[in-house]
C-alpha positions in Angstrom: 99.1 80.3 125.4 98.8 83.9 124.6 96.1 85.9 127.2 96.0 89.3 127.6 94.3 90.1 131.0 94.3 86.8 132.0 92.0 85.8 128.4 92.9 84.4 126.0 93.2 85.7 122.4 92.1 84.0 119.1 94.2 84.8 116.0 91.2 85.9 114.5 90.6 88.5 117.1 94.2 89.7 117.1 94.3 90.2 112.8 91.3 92.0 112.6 92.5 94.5 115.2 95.4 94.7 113.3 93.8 95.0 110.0 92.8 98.7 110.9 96.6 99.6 110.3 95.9 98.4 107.0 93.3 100.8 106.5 95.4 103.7 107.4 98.1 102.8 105.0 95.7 102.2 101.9 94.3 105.5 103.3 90.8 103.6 103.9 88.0 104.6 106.2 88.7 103.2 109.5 87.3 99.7 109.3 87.8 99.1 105.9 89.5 95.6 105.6 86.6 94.1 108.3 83.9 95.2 106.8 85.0 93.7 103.4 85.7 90.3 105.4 82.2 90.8 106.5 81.1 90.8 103.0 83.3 88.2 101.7 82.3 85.9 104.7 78.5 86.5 103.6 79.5 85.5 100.1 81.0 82.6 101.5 78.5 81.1 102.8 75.6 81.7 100.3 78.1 79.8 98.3 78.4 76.6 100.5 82.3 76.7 100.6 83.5 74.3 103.0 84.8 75.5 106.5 88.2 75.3 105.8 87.6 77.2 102.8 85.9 79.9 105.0 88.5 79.9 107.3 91.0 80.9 104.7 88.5 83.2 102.7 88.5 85.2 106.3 92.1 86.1 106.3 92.9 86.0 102.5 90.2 89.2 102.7 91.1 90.8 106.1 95.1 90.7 104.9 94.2 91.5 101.8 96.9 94.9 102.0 99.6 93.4 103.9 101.5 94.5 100.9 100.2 97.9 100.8 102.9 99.7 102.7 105.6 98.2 99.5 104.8 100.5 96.6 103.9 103.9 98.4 107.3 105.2 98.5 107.5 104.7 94.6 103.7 106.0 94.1 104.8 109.3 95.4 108.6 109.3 93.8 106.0 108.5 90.2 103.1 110.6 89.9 104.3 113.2 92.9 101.6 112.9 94.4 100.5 112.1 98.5 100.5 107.6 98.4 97.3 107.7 101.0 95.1 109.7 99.3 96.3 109.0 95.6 95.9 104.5 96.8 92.4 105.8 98.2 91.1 108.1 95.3 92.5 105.7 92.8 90.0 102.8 94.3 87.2 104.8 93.0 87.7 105.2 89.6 86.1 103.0 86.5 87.1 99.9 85.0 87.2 102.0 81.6 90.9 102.9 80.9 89.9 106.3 79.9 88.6 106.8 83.6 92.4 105.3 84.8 94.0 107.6 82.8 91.7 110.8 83.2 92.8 109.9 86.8 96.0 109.6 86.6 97.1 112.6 84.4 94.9 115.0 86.9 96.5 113.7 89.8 100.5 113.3 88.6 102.2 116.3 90.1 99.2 118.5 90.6 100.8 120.7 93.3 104.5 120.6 91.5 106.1 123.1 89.1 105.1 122.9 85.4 108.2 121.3 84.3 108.2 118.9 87.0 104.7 117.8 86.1 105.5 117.3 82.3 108.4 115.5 83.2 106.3 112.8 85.3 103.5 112.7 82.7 105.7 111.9 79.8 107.3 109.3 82.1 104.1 107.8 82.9 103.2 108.1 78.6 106.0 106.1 77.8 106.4 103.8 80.8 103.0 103.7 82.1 102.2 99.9 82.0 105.9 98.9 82.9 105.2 101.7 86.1 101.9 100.1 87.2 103.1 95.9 86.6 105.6 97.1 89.1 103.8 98.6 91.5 101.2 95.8 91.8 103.6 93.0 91.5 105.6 94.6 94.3 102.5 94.5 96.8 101.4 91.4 96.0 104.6 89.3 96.2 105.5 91.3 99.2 101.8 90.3 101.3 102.0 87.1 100.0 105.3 86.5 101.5 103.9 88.4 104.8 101.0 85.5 104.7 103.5 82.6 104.8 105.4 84.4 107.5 101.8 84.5 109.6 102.6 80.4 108.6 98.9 80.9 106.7 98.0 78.6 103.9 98.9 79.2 100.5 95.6 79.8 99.7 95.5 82.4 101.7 99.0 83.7 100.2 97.4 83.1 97.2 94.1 85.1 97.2 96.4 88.2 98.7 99.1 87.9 95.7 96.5 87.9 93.0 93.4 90.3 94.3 94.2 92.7 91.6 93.6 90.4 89.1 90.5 90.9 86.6 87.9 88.6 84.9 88.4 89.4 82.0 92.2 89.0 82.1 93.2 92.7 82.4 94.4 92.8 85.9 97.9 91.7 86.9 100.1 90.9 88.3 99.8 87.3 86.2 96.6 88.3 83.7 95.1 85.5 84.6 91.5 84.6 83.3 87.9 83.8 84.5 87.9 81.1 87.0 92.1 80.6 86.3 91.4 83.5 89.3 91.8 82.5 92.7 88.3 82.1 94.4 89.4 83.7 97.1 91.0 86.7 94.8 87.6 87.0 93.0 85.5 87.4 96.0 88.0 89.6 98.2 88.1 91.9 95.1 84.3 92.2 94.9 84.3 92.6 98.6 86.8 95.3 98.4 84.9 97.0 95.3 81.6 96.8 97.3 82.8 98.2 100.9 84.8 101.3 99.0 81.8 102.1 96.6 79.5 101.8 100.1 81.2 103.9 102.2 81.7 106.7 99.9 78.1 106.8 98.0 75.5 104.8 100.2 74.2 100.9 99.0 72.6 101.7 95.9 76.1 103.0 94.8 77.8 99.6 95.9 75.4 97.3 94.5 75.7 99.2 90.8 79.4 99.3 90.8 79.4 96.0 90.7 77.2 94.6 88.6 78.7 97.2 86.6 82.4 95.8 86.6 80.3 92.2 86.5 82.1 90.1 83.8 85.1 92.8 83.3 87.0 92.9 86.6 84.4 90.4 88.7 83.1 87.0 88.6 79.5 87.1 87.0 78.5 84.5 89.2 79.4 86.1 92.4 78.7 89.4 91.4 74.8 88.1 91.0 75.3 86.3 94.5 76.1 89.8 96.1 72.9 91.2 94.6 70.8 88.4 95.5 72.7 89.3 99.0 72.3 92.9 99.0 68.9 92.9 98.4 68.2 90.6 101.6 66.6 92.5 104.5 69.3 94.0 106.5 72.4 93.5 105.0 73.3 96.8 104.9 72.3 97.6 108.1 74.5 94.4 109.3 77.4 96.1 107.7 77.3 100.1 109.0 76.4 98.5 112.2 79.2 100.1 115.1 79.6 96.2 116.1 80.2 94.8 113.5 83.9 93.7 113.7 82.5 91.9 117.2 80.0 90.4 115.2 82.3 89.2 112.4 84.5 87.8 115.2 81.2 85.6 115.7 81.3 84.3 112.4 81.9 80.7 111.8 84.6 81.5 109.6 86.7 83.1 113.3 85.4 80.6 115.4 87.3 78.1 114.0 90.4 79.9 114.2 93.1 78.7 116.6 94.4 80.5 119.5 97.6 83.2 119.1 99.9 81.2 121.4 103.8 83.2 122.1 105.4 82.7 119.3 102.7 83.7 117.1 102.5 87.3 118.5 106.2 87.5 118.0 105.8 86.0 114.1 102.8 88.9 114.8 105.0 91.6 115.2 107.6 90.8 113.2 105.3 91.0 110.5 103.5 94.4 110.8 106.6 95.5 112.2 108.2 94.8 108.1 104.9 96.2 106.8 106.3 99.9 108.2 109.7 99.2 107.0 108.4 98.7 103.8 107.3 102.0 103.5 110.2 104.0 103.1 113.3 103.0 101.6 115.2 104.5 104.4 113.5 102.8 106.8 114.3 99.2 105.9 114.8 97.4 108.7 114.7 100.2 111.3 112.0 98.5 113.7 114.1 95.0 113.3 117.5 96.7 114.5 115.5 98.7 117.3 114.3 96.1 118.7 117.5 93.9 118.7 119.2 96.7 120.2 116.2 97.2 122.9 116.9 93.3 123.5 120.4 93.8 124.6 120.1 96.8 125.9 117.2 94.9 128.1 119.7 92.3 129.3 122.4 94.4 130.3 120.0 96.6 132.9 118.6 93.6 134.3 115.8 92.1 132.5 114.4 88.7 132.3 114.1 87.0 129.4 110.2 86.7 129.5 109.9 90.6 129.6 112.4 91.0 127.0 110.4 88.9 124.6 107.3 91.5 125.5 109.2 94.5 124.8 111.1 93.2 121.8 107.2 93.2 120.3 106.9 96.7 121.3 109.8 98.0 120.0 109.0 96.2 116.5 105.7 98.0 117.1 106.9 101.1 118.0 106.4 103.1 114.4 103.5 100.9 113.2 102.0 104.8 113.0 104.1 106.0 110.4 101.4 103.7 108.2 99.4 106.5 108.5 101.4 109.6 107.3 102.5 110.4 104.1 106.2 109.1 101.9 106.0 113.3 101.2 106.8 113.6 104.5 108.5 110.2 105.4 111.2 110.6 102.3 111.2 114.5 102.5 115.0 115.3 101.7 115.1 118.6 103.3 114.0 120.4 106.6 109.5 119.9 107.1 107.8 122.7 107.3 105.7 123.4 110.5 102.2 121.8 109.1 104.8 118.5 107.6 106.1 118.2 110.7 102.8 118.5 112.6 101.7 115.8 110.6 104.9 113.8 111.4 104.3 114.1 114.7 101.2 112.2 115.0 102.6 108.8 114.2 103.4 108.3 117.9 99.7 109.7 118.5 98.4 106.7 115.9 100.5 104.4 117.1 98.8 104.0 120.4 95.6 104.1 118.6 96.1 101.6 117.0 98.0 99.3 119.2 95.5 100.6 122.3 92.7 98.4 120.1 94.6 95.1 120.2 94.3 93.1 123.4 97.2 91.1 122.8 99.1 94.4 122.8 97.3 96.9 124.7 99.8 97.3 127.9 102.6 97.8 124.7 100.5 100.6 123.1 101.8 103.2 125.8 105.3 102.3 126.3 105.4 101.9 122.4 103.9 105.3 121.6 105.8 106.8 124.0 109.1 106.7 122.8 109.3 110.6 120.7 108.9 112.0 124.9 111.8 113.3 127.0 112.4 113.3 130.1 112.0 117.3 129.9 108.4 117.0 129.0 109.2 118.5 125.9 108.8 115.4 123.9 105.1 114.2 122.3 102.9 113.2 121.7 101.8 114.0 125.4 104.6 115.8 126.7 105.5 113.6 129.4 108.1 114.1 132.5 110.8 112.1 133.8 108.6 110.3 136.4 105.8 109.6 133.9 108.1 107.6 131.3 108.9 104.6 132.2 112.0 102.4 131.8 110.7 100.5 128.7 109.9 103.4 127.0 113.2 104.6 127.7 114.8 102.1 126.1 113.1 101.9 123.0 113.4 105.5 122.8 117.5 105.5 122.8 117.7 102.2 120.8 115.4 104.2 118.2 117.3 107.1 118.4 120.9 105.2 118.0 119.5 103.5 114.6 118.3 106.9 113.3 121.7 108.5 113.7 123.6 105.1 112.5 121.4 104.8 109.4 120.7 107.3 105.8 118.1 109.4 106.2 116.7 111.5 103.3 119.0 114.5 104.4 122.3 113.1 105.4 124.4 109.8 105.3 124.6 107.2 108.0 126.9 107.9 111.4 129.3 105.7 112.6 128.8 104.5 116.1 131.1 106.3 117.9 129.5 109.5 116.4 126.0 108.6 117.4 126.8 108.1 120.9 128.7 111.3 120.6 125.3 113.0 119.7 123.1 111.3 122.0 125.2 112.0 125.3 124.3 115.7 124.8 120.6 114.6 125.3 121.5 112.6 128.2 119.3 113.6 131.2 117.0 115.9 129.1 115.6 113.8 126.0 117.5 110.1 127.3 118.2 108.2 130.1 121.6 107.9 131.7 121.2 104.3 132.6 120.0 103.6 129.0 122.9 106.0 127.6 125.5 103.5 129.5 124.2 100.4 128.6 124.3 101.6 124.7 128.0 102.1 125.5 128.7 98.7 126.7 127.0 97.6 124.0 128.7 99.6 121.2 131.6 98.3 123.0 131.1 94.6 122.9 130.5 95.4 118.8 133.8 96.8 118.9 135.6 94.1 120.5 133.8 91.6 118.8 136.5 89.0 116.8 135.8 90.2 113.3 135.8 87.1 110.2 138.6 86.4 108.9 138.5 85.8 105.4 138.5 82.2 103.9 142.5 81.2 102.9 143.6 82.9 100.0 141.2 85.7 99.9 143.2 87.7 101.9 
């Protein structure tokens, strides 16, 4: 059973922590996803579902951007624009398509050269609904399949893959119709529409939003229930409340929730681990292969195999901060400027944020966000010394280092692995650790003598 300070930790609990990475991504206010579980859950039971039904209504909402991170590479390589704040803006728009494409054409390339902004508005013109099937389909396949890696229901993978579905049959990614919808689509969407329209206008704006989009992109019926709910004496009060995510933890929907034993906070990390591979094509698999190489690296300078497992979740972890800058910056092909590079920079700074939140993971968040220091103090975010990093965090940081070099980056192609370790031994004792540095050797080298497969008879 999974404790974390001798306690242990409810699944329920551990999600909604992790939900706040979510926000960051979608470029949300903090809180975002709880607050519209919050709502959903409120809707849930005005509407007698049954517990079970609760129970899946819970996560359906609170996961409801697992898939966010999948499309904002190609949102900025589209409309060349910043993913965070173009995903955030773009939730506030009408249902109208005149508002969609008033927004759209003012925010494609709006910073970029003349002729690099025609170029992406005549793109958009002539493959603007082939552009956005893509984009939505893309995020809701890919947190639907992060849902049935968490092992949740399918109705849970289902009310994530179709949230962007409308009432009236205009959303996608299917175009499904009217109660053809998912319930648990229908209500996350409203709940969604509601906590975005709230936080950036006040109730009054919430509550007209959507009974305006009532019987075009929501469910008449529940769209009346959140009126009715609205209305009530301190619901919106409940819901700017500074404790309410302990108070939706209270909820009969969480309490009901099973306990995250060990091999759920590794399926845990695994999965929010993908979520910041997703973002960047040139990050595809980065945290998976850092912390396979952490894993070896682990058992060759001694480790046991129950701390391995705990620092294999860290190093999966250990760029869950990237969610929150920009695929300018991430899939820049050339050098970042001081203010990019500033921005960069504080990944490491939101990674222990967010991890530093999470129970389950709070001794991680440290050693995680550690990993940019050197043993110089000239690394960051905190500019740590030698005696202040510790072993873990040195680890992660040359296993993280080793895949940057042996991958492509925007601005070069991948190293072989002789040249990598070439690079990194002229860090050795001032950004790496010489104990670290030898075990990647021995490692490399066991790669290199590894019997390579021969290839079937008469292949070769």
């Amino acid at each position: 059973m999974a404790k974390a300070g001798g306690k242990r930790i409810r699944r329920s609990e551990l999600l909604s922590a992790f939900s706040y990475a979510l926000d960051i991504t979608e470029g949300q206010p903090e809180g975002h996803s709880v607050r519209s579980c919050w709502i959903a859950c409120q809707l849930g039971e005005q509407l007698g579902l049954r517990r079970d039904e609760q129970r899946d209504l819970f996560y359906a909402v609170l996961l409801k951007d697992l898939g966010c991170s999948s499309n904002a590479a190609r949102i900025c390589n589209v409309y060349l624009a910043d993913d965070r704040s173009f995903k955030r803006d773009f939730k506030l728009v009408g249902p109208k398509l005149s508002d969609i494409l008033a927004f759209v054409f003012s925010q494609t390339a709006s910073r970029a050269p003349l002729m690099s902004r025609a170029k992406s508005i005549f793109n958009i013109l002539i493959n603007g609904p082939a552009i956005s099937q893509e984009l939505i389909q893309t995020r809701c396949e890919r947190g639907a399949d992060i849902a049935r890696q968490l092992r949740f229901s399918d109705a849970v993978a289902q009310g994530i893959y179709h949230l962007d579905e409308h009432w009236d049959g205009s959303g996608k990614p299917d175009g499904l119709v009217g109660e053809a919808i998912p319930l648990l689509s229908r209500i996350a969407l409203l709940a969604q529409v509601a906590d975005v329209f709230h936080t950036h206008d006040g109730p009054a704006a919430a509550t007209a939003e959507v009974m305006r989009r009532s019987g075009s992109w929501l469910d008449p019926r529940l769209a009346e229930a959140f009126s009715a709910l609205a209305s009530g004496s301190g619901f919106w009060a409940r819901l700017a409340s500074p404790t309410l995510a302990e108070e939706l933890l209270h909820s009969s929907a969480a309490q009901c929730q099973m306990l995250a034993e060990e091999d759920f906070l590794d399926d845990v990390a695994a999965a929010f681990g993908s979520v910041v591979d997703a973002k960047s094509p040139y990050t595809s698999g980065h945290s998976e292969r850092v912390a396979g190489y952490c894993d070896r690296i682990a058992a060759l300078v001694g480790y046991d195999p129950a701390r391995r497992r705990w620092l294999r979740r860290g190093a999966l972890l250990h760029d869950i901060g990237k969610l929150g800058v920009s695929n300018n910056i991430l899939d820049k092909p050339a050098k970042l400027d001081a203010a990019e590079w500033d921005l960069m920079r504080q990944h490491a700074s939101h990674t222990l944020s967010i991890l530093s939140r999470i129970s389950a993971f709070g001794d991680l968040a440290p050693i995680a966000a550690a990993h940019h220091e050197r043993l110089d103090g000239r690394g960051y975010p905190m500019g740590l010394a030698d005696n202040q990093i510790s072993l873990e965090t040195r680890i992660i940081t040359i296993c993280d280092f080793f895949d940057a070099l042996t991958a492509d980056r925007p601005y070069r192609r991948a190293m072989s692995a002789e040249q990598a370790l070439g690079i990194i031994s002229e860090s050795v004792g001032t950004a790496v650790d010489v104990t670290c540095y030898q075990a990647l050797c021995r490692m490399v080298e066991e790669d290199s003598e590894a019997p390579k497969a021969r290839p079937p008879v008469g292949l070769a």
